[in-house]
N, C-alpha and C positions, 0 to 999 in steps of 0.2 A: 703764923699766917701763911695759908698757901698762896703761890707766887709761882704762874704758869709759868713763866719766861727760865726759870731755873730749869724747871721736867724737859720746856723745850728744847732748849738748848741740852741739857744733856742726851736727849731721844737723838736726838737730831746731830749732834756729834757720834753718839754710838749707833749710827741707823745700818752700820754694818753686821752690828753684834747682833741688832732685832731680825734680823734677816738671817742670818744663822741659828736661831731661834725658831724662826717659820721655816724653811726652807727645810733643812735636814727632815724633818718628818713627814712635813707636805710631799716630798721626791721619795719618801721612802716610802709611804704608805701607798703613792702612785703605782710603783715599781712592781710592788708587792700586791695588789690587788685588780693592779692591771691582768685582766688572763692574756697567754702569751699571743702574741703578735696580734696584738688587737690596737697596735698603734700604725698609723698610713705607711706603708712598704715594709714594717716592720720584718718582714719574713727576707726580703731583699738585702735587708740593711742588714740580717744577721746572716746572712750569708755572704756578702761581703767580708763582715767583722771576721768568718770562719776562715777566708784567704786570704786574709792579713794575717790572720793568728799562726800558718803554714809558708808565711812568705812567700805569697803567690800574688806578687806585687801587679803584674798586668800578665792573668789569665790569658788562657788563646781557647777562643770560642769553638766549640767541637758541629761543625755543619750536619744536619742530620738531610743528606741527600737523598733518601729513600722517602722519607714521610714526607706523602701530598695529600693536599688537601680537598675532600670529599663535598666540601661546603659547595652552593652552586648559587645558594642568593648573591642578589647585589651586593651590598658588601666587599666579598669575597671576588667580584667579575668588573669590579670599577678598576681601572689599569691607571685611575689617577690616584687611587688607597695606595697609602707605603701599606705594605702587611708585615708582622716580624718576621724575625729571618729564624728558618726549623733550626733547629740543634738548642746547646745550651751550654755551658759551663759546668765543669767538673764541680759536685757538693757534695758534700757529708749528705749520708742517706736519711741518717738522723732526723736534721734539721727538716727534710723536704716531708719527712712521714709527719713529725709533731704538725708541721704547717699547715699539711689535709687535712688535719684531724679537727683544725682549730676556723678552721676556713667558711665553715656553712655558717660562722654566727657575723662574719660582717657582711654588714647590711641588711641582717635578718631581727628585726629589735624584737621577737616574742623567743627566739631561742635563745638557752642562757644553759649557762657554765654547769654540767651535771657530776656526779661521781662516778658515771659511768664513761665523763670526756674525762677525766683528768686522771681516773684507775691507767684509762687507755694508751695515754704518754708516760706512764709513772717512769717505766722502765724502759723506755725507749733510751738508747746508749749512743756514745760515740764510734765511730771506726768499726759500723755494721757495713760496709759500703756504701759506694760512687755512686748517685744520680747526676741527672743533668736539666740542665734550667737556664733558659732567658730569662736572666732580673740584668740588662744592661744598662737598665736605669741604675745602681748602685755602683758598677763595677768601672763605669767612668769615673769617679769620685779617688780622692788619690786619699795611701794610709792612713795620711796622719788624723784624720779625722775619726778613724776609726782605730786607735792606739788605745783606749778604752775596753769596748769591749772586746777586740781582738785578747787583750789580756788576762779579759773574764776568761774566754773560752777558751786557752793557755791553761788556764789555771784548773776549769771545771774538766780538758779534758786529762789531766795530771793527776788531780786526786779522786779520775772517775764517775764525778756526777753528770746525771741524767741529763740529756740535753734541755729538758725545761728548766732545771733547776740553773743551768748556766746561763740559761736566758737571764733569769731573774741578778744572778750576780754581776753580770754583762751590763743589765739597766742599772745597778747599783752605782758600780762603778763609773759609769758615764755619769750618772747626776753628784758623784762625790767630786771628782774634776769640777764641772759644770760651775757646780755651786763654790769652790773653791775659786773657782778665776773671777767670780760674779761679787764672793767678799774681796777679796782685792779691787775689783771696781768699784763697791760702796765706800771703802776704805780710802783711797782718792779722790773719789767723785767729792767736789766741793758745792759746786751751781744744779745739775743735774740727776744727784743722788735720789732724789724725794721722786721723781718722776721714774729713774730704774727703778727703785725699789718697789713700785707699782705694780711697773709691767711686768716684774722676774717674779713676782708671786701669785700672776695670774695665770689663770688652768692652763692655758695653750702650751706657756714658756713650762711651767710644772709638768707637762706631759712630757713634755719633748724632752727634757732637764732626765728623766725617768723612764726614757725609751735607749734605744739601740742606735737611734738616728746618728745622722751624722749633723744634724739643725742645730743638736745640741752645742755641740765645740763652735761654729759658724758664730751661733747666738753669744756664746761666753767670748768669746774671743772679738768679737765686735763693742762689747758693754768697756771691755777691757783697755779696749784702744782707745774708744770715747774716754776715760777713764783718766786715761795718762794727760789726753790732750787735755782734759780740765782741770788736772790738777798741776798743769806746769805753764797752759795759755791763762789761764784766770789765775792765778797765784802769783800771778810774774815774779817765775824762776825763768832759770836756763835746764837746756832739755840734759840731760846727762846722758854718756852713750850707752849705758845700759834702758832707760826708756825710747831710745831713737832703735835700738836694735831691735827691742820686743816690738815696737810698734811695725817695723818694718816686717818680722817675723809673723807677728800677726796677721797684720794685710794681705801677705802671702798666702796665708792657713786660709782666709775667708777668700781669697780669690780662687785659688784653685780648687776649692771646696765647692763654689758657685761661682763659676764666670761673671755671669753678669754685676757681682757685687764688686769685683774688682775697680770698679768707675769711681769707688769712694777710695780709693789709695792719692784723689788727688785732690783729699784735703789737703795733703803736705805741702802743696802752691801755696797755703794759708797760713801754717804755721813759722815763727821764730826760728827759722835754720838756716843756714845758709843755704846757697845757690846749689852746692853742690850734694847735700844732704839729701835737697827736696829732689831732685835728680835721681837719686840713691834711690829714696825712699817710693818714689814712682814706680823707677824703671826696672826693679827686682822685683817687685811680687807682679808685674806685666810677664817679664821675662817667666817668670816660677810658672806663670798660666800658660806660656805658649811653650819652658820646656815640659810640662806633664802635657799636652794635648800632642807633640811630636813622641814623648815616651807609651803613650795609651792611646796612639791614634787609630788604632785599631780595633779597639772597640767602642770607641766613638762612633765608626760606623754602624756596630752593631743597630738594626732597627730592634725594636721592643715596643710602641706603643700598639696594643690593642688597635683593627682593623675597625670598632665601633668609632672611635675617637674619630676617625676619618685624615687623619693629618696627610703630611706631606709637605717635611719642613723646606724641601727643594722650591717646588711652587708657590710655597708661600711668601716663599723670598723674592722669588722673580714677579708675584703678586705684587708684593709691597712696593718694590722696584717700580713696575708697570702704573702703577694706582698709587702715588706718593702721599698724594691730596686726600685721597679715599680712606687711606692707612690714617694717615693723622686726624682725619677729623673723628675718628673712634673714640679717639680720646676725653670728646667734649661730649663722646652721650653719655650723660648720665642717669645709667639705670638706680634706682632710690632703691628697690630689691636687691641687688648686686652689693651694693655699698653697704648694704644694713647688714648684709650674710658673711660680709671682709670683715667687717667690724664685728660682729660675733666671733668667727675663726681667730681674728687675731685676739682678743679676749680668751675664746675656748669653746670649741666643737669639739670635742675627744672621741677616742676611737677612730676608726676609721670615715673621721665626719660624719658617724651616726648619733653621737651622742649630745646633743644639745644640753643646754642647760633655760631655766625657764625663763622669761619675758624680764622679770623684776630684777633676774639676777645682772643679767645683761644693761639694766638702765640703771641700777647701782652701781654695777661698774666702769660704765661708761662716766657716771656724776662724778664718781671719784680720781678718775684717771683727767678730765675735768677739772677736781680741784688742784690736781697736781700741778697744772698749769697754772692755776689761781695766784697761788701760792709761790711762783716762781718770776709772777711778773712785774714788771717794775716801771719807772714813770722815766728812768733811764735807758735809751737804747741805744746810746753811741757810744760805750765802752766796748774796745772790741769788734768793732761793728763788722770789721771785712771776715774777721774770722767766719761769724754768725752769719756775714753770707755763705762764706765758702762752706759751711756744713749741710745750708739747706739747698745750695748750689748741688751738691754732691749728692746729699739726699736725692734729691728731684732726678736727677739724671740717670740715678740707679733704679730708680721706680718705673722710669722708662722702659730702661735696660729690662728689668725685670720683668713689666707687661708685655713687652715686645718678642720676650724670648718663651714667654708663655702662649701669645699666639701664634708664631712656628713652629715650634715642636709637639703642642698639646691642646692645639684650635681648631677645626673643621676647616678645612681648605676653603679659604673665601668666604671665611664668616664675618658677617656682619657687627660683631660686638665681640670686647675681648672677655673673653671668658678663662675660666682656669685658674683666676687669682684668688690665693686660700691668703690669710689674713698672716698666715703663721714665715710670711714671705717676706712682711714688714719686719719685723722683728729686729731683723742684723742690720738696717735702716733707720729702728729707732732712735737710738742713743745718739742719733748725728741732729736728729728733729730735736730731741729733748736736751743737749748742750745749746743751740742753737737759741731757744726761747727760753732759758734759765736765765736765771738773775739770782745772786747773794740777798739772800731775805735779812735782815738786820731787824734785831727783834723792837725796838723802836718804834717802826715802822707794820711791827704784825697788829693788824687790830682783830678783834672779837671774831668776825668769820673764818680768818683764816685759824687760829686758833683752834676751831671745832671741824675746819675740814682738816687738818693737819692729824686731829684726833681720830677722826675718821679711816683716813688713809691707815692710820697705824692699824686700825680693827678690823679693815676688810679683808686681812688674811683670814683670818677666825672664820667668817662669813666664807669666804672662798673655799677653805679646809673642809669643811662640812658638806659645803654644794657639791665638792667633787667626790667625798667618799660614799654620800649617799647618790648620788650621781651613776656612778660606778656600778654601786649595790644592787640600784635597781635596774639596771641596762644587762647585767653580766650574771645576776644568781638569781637564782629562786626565790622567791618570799617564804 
């Protein structure tokens, strides 16, 4: 006689293994059918990876004092535009030639991937020479994030492969890490596994899992920490000092990785440690952010945002400052276009946010991310309770952090609504939302719906795998 509660229960004890099942092909076939640098900074991010790989831990920006600029529109003549600053950072020539070549197809959706683009890089090499490039948006970002691909490109330029072809082994090896630190979090995860499992096999995280980013280790290494904390605060164990180390190490990686995410290192007020632990565990990866921002304070300043964007993270500060009232109430307009296009991104825009996916795919996946919730909820919510604040406590305040640091650096001076938020920003935020609202399902208690969303959840990778290679197929090749 078949007897769902046995399938469940064992799915759902192995939901790590299922996930090593989907994953590995979904990251590989991403990787691999991605054309090169057609993921957001991708070109940036592998240029970074290239001065990690040469130990060129904080670059010194080469000023180009001769080159003025001929432009005469506004833009160019507003004295309150930051402009970037001329010059650029020493690059492999390589890298900057493949990236022209690859350059006219984002944001252009009728041009696609020819034999006469990809003949054109075939043989593009390493250690042809030195260009130079503002990408200062990558180069504030510290190693260890890029410890991955910098390895690939170690490796590709040793046994001589084409700088494309290191691309591709570059994103391999990011989503082999990736996907590794992410089954060690299924693998723990006890309350919030069903809801990671969700989000880690949706196209955004799958892109990025499969790019050169540095989002990718952020992402895994956030899942990871969530990971720990549920499998030792909902288990009632004691923390062992190998899980307080990694968690501390972790937070570090995700802090100085993205400042602003550092807010969540003070879940540890919440957790089973002593006084002096949570001390610990705060005040090092603070400390980790403000020693790389005195090690790489230098090109901190570097400007780099494009003069179209209009920013001017100075003013905008003394804006915020000025208008305290005016700044906060942004928060409460809610644009329904805004929220509906976060919610897509974080789901999966691919490419360079040109690549949508269709209407159905997007309200399927939102039902199912949905049922994840369903299925996690419970008629108890006082087990645990302070924790479960302190996660959406933390949550919430890095969202801030996050919005806030979005309209300084990459908001039209004294705009009216916060703009700039890509979905794929939640992400290292989730797993704190999804321990937070978890509950131990006891199968007792599963009745007949959740039974068939739970079936569900398990099949929308299939669904997912498909949307993105045909996805892909049709945005980037020829018919």
């Amino acid at each position: 006689m078949f007897k769902f509660e046995a399938i469940y229960l064992k799915l759902h004890k192995h939901l790590h293994y299922i996930y090593l099942l989907y994953a590995i092909p979904m990251v590989y076939l991403a990787a691999t059918i991605t054309p090169p640098f057609q993921n957001p900074d991708e070109p940036n991010h592998f240029l970074r990876g290239e001065q990690i790989s040469r130990f060129d831990i904080v670059p010194v920006f080469i000023r180009d004092k001769e080159k003025v600029s001929t432009r005469s529109d506004s833009i160019f003549t507003d004295p309150q535009i930051i402009y970037p600053d001329k010059g650029g950072f020493a690059a492999d020539k390589g890298i900057l030639d493949a990236a022209q070549v690859f350059s006219p197809i984002q944001f252009h959706l009728k041009d696609k991937i020819s034999s006469r683009l990809t003949d054109s890089v075939e043989n593009i090499k390493w250690g042809t020479g030195i260009g130079y490039k503002n990408f200062g948006n990558t180069v504030i970002y510290p190693p260890v994030v890029y410890a991955m691909p910098a390895m690939g490109i170690v490796a590709g330029k040793l046994f001589h492969l084409p700088v494309i072809k290191t691309l591709y082994l570059s994103r391999i090896l990011n989503g082999i890490f990736s996907i590794t630190l992410c089954f060690f979090a299924l693998l723990l995860a006890k309350r919030s596994n069903i809801l990671m499992f969700i989000v880690l096999l949706f196209p955004m995280t799958v892109a990025l899992f499969a790019s050169v980013s540095q989002d990718a280790s952020i992402i895994s290494c956030a899942f990871l920490l969530v990971a720990i904390i549920d499998n030792t605060e909902f288990g009632n164990k004691t923390y062992a000092k190998w899980q307080v180390y990694a968690m501390i190490i972790l937070m570090s990686i995700i802090g100085i990785a993205k400042p602003p995410y550092v807010l969540l290192t003070f879940i540890f007020l919440f957790l089973k440690l002593d006084r002096k632990t949570k001390a610990t565990g705060i005040i090092v990866p603070l400390l980790s952010v403000l020693t790389w921002f005195v090690i790489d304070r230098a090109n901190f300043a570097i400007k780099f945002a494009p003069p179209e964007l209009r920013v001017n993270a100075q003013l905008q500060v003394l804006h915020i400052i000025h208008h305290p009232f005016k700044f906060i109430g942004l928060f409460f307009e809610f644009d329904k276009q805004a929220l509906i296009a976060c919610l897509h991104s974080f789901i999966g825009i691919l490419g360079w946010l040109d690549l949508p996916f269709s209407t159905n795919y997007y309200q399927i996946a939102s039902i199912i991310l949905f049922a994840g919730f369903i299925i996690g909820l419970s008629s108890s919510w006082k087990d645990h309770i302070q924790l479960k604040t302190g996660l959406l406590i933390c949550a919430f305040i890095t969202l801030i952090a996050v919005l806030t640091a979005q309209y300084v650096t990459w908001t039209a001076l004294e705009a009216t609504s916060l703009s700039g938020m890509q979905g794929r920003y939640l992400l290292p935020i989730f797993p704190f939302i999804a321990l937070a609202v978890s509950n131990v399902v006891k199968y007792e208690k599963f009745d007949r719906l959740r039974e068939a969303l739970f079936l569900a959840i398990l099949l929308l990778p299939i669904f997912t795998a498909v949307t993105i290679i045909e996805g892909l197929i049709n945005r980037y090749y020829p018919g």
